[in-house]
Each structure stands twice: as structure tokens, then as C-alpha cells.
C-alpha positions as CSV (number, residue, x, y, z in Angstrom):
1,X,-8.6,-34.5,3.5
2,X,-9.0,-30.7,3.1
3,X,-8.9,-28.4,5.9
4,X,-11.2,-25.3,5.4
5,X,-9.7,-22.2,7.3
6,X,-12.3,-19.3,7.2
7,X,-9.6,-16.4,7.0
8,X,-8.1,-17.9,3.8
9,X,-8.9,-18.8,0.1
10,X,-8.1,-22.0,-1.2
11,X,-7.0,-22.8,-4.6
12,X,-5.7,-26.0,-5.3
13,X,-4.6,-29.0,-7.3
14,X,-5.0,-32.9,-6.3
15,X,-2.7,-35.5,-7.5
16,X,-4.5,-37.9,-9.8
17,X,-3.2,-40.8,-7.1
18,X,-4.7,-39.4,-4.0
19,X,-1.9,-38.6,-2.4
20,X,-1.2,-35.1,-2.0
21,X,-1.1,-31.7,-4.6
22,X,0.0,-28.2,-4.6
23,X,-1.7,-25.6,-3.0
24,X,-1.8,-22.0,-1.9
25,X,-3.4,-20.1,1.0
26,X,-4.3,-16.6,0.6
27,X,-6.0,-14.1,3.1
28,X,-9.5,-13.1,2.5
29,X,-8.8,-9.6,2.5
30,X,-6.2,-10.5,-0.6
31,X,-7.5,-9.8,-4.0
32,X,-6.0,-12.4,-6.8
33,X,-6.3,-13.9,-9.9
34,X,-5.2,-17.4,-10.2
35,X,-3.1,-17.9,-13.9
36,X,-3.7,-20.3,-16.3
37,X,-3.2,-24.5,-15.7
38,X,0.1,-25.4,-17.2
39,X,-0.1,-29.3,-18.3
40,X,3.3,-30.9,-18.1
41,X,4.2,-34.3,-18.7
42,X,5.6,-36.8,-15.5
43,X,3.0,-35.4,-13.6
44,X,4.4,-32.2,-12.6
45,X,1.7,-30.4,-11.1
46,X,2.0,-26.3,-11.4
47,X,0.0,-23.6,-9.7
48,X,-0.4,-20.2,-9.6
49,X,-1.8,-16.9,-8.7
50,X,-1.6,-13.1,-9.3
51,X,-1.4,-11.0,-6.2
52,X,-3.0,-7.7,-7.1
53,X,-2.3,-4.4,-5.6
54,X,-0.1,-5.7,-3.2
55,X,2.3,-2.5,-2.5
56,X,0.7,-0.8,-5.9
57,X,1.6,-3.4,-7.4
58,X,1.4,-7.3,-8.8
59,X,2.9,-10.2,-7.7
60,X,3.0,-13.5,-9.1
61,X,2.8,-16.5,-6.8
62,X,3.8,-20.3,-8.4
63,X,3.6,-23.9,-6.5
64,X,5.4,-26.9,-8.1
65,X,6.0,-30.4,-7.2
66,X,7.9,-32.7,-9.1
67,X,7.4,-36.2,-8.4
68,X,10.6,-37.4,-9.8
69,X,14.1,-35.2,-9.9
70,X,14.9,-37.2,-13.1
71,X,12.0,-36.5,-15.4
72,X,12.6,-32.9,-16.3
73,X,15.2,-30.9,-18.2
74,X,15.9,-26.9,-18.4
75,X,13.0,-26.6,-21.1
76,X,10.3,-27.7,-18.5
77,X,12.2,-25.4,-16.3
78,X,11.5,-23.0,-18.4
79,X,8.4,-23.3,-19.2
80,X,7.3,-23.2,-15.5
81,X,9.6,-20.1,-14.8
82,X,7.9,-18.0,-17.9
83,X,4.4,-18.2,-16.2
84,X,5.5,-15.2,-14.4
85,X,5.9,-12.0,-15.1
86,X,6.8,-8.6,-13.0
87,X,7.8,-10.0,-9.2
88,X,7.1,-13.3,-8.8
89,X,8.1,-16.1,-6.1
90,X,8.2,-19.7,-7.5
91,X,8.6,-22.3,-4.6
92,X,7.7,-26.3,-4.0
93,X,9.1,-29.8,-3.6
94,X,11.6,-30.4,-6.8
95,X,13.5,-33.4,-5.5
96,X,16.4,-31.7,-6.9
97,X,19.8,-32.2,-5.7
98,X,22.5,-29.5,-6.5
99,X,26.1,-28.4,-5.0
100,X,24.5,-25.0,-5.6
101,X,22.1,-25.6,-2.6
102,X,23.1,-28.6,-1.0
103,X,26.2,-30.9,-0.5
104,X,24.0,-33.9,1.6
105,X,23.1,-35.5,-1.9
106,X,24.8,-36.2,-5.6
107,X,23.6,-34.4,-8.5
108,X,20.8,-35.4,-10.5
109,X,18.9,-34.7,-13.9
110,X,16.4,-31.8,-11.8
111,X,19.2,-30.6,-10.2
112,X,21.3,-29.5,-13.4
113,X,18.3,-28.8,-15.4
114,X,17.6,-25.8,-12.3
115,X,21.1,-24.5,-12.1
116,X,21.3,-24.4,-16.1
117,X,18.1,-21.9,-16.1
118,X,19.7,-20.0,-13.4
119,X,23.0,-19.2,-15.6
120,X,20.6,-18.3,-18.4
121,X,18.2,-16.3,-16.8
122,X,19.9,-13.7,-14.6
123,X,16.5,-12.3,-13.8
124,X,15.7,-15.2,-11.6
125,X,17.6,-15.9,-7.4
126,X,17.7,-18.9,-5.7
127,X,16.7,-18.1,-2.2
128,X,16.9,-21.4,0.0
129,X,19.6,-21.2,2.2
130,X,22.8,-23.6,1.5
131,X,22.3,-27.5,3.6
132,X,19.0,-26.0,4.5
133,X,16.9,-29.9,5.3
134,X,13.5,-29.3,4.4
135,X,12.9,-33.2,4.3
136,X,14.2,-36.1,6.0
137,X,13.6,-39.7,5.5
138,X,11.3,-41.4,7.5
139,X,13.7,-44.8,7.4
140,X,16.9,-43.4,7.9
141,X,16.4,-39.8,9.1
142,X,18.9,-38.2,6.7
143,X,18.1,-35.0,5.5
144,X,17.9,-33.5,1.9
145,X,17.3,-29.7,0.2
146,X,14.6,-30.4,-2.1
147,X,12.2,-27.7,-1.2
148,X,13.3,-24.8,-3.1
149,X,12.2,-20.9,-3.1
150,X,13.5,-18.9,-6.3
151,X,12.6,-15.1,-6.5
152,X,13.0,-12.1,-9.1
153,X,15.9,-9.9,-9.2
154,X,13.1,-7.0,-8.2
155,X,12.2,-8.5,-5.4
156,X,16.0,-9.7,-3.6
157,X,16.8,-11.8,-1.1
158,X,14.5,-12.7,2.0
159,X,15.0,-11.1,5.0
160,X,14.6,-14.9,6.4
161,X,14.3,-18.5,5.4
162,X,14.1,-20.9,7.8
163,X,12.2,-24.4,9.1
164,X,9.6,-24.3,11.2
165,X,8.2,-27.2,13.7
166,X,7.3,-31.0,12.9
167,X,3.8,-31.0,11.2
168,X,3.6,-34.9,11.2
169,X,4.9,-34.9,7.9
170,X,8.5,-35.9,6.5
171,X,8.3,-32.2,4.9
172,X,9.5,-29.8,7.2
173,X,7.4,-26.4,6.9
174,X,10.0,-23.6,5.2
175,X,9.2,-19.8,6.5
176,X,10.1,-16.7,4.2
177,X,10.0,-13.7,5.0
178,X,9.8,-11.2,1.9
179,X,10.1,-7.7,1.8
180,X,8.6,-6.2,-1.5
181,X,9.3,-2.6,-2.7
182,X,6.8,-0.3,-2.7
183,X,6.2,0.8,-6.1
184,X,6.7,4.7,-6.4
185,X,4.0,6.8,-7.7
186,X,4.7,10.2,-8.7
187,X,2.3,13.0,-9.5
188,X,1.3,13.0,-12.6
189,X,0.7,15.9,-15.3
190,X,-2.0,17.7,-16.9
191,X,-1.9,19.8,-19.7
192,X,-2.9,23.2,-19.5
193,X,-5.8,23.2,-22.2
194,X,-7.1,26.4,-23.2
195,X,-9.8,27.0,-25.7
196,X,-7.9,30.2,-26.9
197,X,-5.1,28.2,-28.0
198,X,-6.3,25.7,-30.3
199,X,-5.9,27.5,-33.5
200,X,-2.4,28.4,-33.4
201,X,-2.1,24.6,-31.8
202,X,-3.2,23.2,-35.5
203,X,-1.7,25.6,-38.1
204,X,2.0,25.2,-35.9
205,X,1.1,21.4,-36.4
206,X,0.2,21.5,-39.7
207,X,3.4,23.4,-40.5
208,X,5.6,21.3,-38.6
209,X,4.4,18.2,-40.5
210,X,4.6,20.2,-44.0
211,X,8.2,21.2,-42.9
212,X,9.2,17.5,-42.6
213,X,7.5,16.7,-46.2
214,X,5.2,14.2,-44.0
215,X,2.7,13.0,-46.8
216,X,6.0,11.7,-48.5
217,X,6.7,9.6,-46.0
218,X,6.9,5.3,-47.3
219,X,8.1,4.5,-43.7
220,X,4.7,3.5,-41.4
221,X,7.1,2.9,-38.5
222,X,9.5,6.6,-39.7
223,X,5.5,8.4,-39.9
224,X,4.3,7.2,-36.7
225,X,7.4,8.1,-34.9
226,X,6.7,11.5,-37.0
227,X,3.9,12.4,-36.4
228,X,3.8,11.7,-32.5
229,X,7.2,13.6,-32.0
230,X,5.3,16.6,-33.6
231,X,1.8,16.5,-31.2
232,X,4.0,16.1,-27.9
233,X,6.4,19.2,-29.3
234,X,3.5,21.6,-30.2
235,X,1.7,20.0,-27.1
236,X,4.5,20.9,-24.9
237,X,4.9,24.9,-26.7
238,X,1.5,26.0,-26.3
239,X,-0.1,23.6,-23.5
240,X,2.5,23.2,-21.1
241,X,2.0,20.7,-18.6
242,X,2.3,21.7,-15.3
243,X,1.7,19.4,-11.9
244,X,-1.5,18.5,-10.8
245,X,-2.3,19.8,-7.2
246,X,-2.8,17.1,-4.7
247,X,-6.6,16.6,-3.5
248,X,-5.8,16.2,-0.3
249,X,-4.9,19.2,1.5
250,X,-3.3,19.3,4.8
251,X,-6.4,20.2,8.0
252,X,-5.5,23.4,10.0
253,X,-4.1,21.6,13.8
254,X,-3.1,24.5,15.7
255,X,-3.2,22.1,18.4
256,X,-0.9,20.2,17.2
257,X,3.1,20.0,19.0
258,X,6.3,18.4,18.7
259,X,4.9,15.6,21.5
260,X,1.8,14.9,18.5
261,X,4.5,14.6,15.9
262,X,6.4,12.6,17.7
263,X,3.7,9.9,18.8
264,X,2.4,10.3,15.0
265,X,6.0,8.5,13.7
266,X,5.7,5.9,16.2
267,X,3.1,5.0,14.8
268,X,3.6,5.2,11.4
269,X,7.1,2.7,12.3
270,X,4.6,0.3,14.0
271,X,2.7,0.1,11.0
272,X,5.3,-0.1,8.9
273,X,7.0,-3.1,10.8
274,X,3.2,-4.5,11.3
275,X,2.6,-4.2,7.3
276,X,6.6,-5.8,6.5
277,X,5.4,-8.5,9.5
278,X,2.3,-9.4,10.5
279,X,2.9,-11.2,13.8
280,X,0.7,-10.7,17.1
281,X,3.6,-8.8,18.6
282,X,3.7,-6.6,15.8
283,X,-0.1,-6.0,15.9
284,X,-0.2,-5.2,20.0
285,X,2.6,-3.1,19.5
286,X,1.0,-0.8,16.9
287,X,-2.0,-1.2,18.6
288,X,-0.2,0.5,21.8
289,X,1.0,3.1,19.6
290,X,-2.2,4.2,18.3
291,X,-4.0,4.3,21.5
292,X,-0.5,6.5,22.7
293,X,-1.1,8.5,19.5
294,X,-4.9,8.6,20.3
295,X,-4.0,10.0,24.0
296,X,-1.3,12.2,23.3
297,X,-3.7,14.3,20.6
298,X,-6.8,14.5,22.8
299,X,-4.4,16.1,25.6
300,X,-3.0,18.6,23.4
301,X,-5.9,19.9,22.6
302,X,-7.4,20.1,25.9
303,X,-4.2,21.6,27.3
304,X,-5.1,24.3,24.1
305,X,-8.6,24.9,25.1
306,X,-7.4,25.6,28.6
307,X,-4.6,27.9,27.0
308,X,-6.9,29.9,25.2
309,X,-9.6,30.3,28.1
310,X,-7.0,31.5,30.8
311,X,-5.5,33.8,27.5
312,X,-9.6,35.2,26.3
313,X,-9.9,38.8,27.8
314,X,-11.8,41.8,26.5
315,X,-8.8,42.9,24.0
316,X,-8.6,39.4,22.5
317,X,-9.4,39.1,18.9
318,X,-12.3,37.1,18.6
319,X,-11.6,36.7,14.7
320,X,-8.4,34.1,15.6
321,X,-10.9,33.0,18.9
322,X,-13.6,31.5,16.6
323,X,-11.2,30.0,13.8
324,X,-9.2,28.0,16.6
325,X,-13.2,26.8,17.8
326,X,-13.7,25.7,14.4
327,X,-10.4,23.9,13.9
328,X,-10.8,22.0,17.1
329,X,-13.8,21.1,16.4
330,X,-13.7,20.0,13.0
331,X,-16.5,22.0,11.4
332,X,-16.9,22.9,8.5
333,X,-16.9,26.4,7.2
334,X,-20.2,26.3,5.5
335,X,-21.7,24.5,8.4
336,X,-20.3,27.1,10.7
337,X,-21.5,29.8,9.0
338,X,-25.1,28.1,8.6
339,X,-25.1,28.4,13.3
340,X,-23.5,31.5,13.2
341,X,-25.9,33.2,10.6
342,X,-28.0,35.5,13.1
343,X,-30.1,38.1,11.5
344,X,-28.6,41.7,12.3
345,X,-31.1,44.2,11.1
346,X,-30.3,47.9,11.8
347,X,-32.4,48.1,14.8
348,X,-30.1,45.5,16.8
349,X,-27.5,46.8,18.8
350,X,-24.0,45.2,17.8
351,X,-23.7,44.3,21.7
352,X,-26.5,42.0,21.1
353,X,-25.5,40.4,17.9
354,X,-22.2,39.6,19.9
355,X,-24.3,38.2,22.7
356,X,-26.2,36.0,20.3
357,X,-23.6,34.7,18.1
358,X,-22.2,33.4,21.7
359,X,-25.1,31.9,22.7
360,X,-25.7,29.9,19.9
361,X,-22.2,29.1,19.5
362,X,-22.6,28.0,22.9
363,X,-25.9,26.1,22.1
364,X,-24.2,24.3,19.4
365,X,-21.6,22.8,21.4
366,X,-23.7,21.3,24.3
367,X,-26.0,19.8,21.9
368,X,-24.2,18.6,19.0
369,X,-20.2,18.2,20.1
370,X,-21.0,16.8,23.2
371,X,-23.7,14.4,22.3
372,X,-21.1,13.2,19.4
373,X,-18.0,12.5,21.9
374,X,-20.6,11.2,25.0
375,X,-19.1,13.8,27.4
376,X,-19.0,17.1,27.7
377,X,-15.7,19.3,27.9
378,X,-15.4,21.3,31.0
379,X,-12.6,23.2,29.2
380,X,-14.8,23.8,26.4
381,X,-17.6,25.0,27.9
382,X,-15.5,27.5,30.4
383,X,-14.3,29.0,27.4
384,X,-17.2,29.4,25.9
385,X,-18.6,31.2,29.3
386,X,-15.1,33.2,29.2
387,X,-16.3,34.9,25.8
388,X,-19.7,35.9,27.1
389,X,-18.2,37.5,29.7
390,X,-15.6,39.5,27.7
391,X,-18.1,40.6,25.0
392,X,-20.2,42.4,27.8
393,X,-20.7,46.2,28.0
């Protein structure tokens, strides 16, 4: 009987006896790709999946139960273990008895055929815990290692491997808890391309490859390696790359204080523990954080507002007045200047351009900013009043 669980995808395989299968769970929100069916012989069921952008990068997920811990040899190890490639996790039931992992049973055919891939392959880590009993027998109760978890070099250790609680099986459920490397981007380059350059950018080519009696050249592999060398050296002399600006560009916060910064890594650590971890505890807690964050920002900037109001007299310079406005509230300069654009023919007095700009300023805010956050800033508007007042002659 399958059990459908509506946050996860199923992918499975059943054994052709009814009795059971491998399978893997993965969260809806997961994107994967499952790999390729692998047919062995002894009815050694395989299956697997490719993780995709899971920390910028791919992971590779394998299932395996072995019926028998006699029927297989290093080869079939093999064979399974290749399926993989990058960092990849390979656990099930192998009914295979090692003194690498477990002193509870004698050595048999699966056991040696496992540990003889691990000498050879120095890519690959065993990661079940010595003596750890994932199974015990429903007869005599004693207890034997023969669920195994095996991980890439990349990857390490887990951070944990233990058993969980009876499932009303003879299996006892194994928890792992990984912790995979984020993959490091760096910015990348861009050449410097300029139209101006592209004549000198051939003939210094053309030399170079003259230079190095190119067309002479028997070698495929000697002219490839040739001619490439010679485009990424001219390349480099006349369109040097330089490093591409970053599109996102840090908002002007003068708002912001050491008490923002402060709630702003808290948060960032409750995420990071939430993404390493995703328990309940982990999620209230960065939940908690976030609502601190949330609280901690809206009070600076009232506590700015109010600054600046008690601060506005008739010296103050209403140039750094309107770009801390516009900062706080998040608009955009185009926008801002679409508001503020009042018609100042000669014949208006600047007193009265003043007084206008304010009160649409003014209008803007109680009609727009207010109706966005469903309450209206008393700080706000007293600053806002504060202005009209000093701008009077």
C-alpha cells in the first residue's frame, strides 16, 4: 500500500514479489530529475534522482536494496556507485556484514565486496556510525548494521546519524543530517569590446599566428592549443577584461543604525540554521527574528522622522530634508520628480512655488503612503506641517 503525502513527490520501484521496493521522498518545492533504471541481476533494485540547484548546485540521491548479502561482488558495487556523479549520497538495506561497520555479525560476500570499493575508490565515505542496529530480528531480537549511508569526499561526514522511533517495522528509521557546501560563485568578467580596436585586434593576430609558422602545423591537438593561446593573449592586450559591476546596488537607509544591523544578523543566523535544519523550532525561531527584525526597522525610522521634525527650522536645508523623505519612503526618483513637478512661470513668486511643492508633497503622502501602510504616521505628517511653517515669509 502506498501512502500519498501531498508535500512530497514520489518516485518509486516495487519488488516484483509484492513485498516491499525502494523509494525516495522529495519536497514539492524540490526540483529533480530522476537518473536512469539500472537492471542488475539477484534482484537488486536501484534508484535515483538528481537534486538540482540545491546550494547552486547538484546533488545525486541513490536507494538500493539488496535482497541477499551473498549475491553481489565489488563490480555490482561498482556499477551502482558510478551512477553518480558530483555530490552524491548512496544509502539502503545491503544485508552486508563488515568489521568496518559492525562487529554484531561475521563477514559475508556483500560485506567484502563494499569494503573492497571503498579501498579503491577514495572518493567515496562510509557514513553509518560503527554497531549502529538499524534492524533487529523479529525472532530473536538481535540487532545487525545492514542499513548503510556512503557519501562523497565533497560532501564529509554528517553532522548526525542516528535511529529514530519503532515504525512497526523490523527496520529501524536511520536520520542524517547533511551539511552540503555552498558552491562559491564569483563575479565573472567581461571584456572590454571596443569597436576602435578591432583592426589592430586581427593584424596582431594574424602576426602572432604567422610568427609561430601556424599553417605548418601537422599537430590538430599542437594547432588548437595554438591558436586558442593566441585569441586569449591578443584578447587579453587590447580588450582587457575588467569585473562586471554587480546589478544590485545597495538602497540609501539613512535610517538605518547599529540596533538594525544587529537584528539584520540575527536573522540572517536563523535562516542559516533554519536552511542547515529545517525543524519547527528552527522555523519559530527565525520567524521571531524576522518579526524582531521587522520591529526594530519600523522604529528606527520613526524615531528618524521625529529627529528630523524637532531638527526642521527655517535655516535647515531643504535639499538633504526632501532626499531623507524620499529615502524613507521608498520613491523613486522619477516618480518623485513626476509630484514635485509644479509649473513656475516667471510671474510666481518663489514663496509660492515653495508653498506648493509642500502641499503636494503633503497631498501625496496622505493619499498614497498612508493608504499603502493602512495608517497614517503622525510623525510624518507633523513633519510635513513643520516644513510649511518654516518655508513662510
Amino acid at each position: 500500500m502506498l501512502r500519498k503525502l501531498s508535500s512530497y513527490s514520489l518516485i518509486c520501484q516495487n519488488r516484483p514479489d509484492g513485498y516491499g521496493g525502494v523509494a525516495i521522498l522529495v519536497k514539492n518545492h524540490i526540483q529533480y530529475s530522476p537518473l536512469p533504471d539500472l537492471t542488475l541481476d539477484h534482484n537488486i533494485q536501484v534508484l535515483g534522482i538528481r537534486v538540482s540547484n540545491l546550494f547552486r548546485r547538484e546533488v545525486t540521491v541513490i536507494s538500493v536494496y539488496c535482497p541477499s548479502g551473498n549475491n553481489y561482488n565489488a563490480e555490482l558495487i561498482a556499477k551502482i556507485f558510478n551512477q553518480c556523479s558530483g555530490p552524491s549520497i548512496v544509502c539502503g538495506d545491503f544485508n552486508a556484514h563488515h568489521r568496518l561497520w559492525t562487529n554484531l555479525h561475521d563477514e559475508n560476500q556483500g560485506g567484502r565486496a563494499i569494503f573492497d570499493f571503498l579501498c579503491e575508490d577514495p572518493n567515496w565515505i562510509l557514513a553509518t556510525p560503527h554497531n549502529l542496529v538499524t534492524r533487529r530480528c523479529p525472532r530473536s531480537s538481535v540487532g545487525s548494521t545492514i542499513d548503510l549511508t556512503f557519501t562523497t569526499s565533497d560532501i564529509g561526514l554528517p553532522q548526525h546519524v542516528g535511529t529514530g522511533p519503532f515504525w512497526n517495522s523490523d527496520h529501524i528509521p536511520v536520520f542524517i543530517s547533511l551539511t552540503i557546501p555552498r558552491l562559491t560563485v564569483f563575479n565573472s568578467k567581461i571584456w572590454a569590446l571596443k569597436d576602435s580596436k578591432w583592426k589592430i585586434w586581427n593584424e596582431s593576430i594574424n602576426n602572432t599566428l604567422i610568427s609561430e609558422n601556424f599553417k605548418n602545423t601537422n599537430n590538430p591537438s599542437a594547432a588548437y592549443e595554438m591558436f586558442k593561446n593566441t585569441i586569449l593573449n591578443v584578447s587579453k592586450t587590447h580588450f582587457s577584461p575588467k569585473a562586471q559591476p554587480s546589478p544590485r546596488q545597495e538602497k540609501r537607509r539613512p535610517w538605518w543604525n547599529t540596533e538594525c544591523s544587529k537584528a539584520a544578523a540575527e536573522c540572517r543566523r536563523a535562516y542559516g540554521k533554519w536552511i542547515a535544519l529545517p525543524s519547527p523550532a528552527n522555523k519559530q525561531n527565525l520567524n521571531k527574528m524576522d518579526a524582531r527584525l521587522k520591529r526594530t526597522t519600523r522604529n528606527a525610522q520613526n524615531q528618524s522622522w521625529e529627529k528630523l521634525v524637532k531638527d526642521v527650522n527655517e535655516s535647515s536645508n531643504m535639499k538633504k530634508v526632501w532626499g531623507f523623505a524620499k529615502s524613507l519612503l521608498g520613491v523613486k526618483q522619477n516618480n518623485f520628480h513626476q509630484w514635485t513637478n509644479v509649473p513656475s512661470p516667471p510671474s510666481i513668486p518663489p514663496t509660492e512655488r515653495k508653498k506648493a511643492l509642500a502641499d503636494r508633497f503633503l497631498h501625496h503622502l496622505t493619499t498614497h503612503a498612508c493608504n499603502e501602510s493602512n495608517q497614517r504616521d503622525n510623525a510624518s505628517r507633523a513633519l510635513m506641517k513643520a516644513v510649511q511653517e518654516a518655508i513662510k515669509e
